[in-house]
N, C-alpha and C positions, 0 to 999 in steps of 0.2 A: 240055582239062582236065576231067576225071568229075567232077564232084558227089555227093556222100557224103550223102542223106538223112539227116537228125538221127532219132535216135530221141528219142519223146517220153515223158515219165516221169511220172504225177499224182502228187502231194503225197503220198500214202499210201503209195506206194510208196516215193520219199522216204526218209517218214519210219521205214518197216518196214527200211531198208538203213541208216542211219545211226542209230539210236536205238532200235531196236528193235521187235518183232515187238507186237501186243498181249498183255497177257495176262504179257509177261516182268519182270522186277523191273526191268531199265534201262527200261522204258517206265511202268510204275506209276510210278518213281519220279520220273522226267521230267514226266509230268502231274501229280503231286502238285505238284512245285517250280515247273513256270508256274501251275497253282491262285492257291497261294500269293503270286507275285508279282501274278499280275492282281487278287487279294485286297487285297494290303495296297496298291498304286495306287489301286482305288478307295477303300478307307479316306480315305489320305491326299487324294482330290480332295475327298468329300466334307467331309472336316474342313477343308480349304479356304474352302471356298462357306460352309461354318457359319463361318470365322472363329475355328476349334476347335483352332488349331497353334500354335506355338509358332518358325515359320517367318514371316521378315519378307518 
């Protein structure tokens, strides 16, 4: 039975095949909206730790 070497693919490549190239609007926009969430995450840990939520 042959064995089929895997090709190997880094993250950048990746991410330039499924989301876009940099520099394109699907990619700006994509980084803008995980910005955002990893944004409003820490928000919400630190108003945590402060005891600043509204969350029981």
């Amino acid at each position: 039975m042959a064995t089929k070497e895997m090709r190997k693919t880094t993250l950048a490549e990746m991410k330039d095949k499924y989301i876009g190239k940099e520099g394109t609007a699907e990619k700006d926009s994509y980084e803008y909206e995980l910005k955002m969430e990893v944004l409003g995450k820490m928000i919400k840990s630190v108003r945590k730790e402060r005891k600043m939520t509204q969350d029981n």
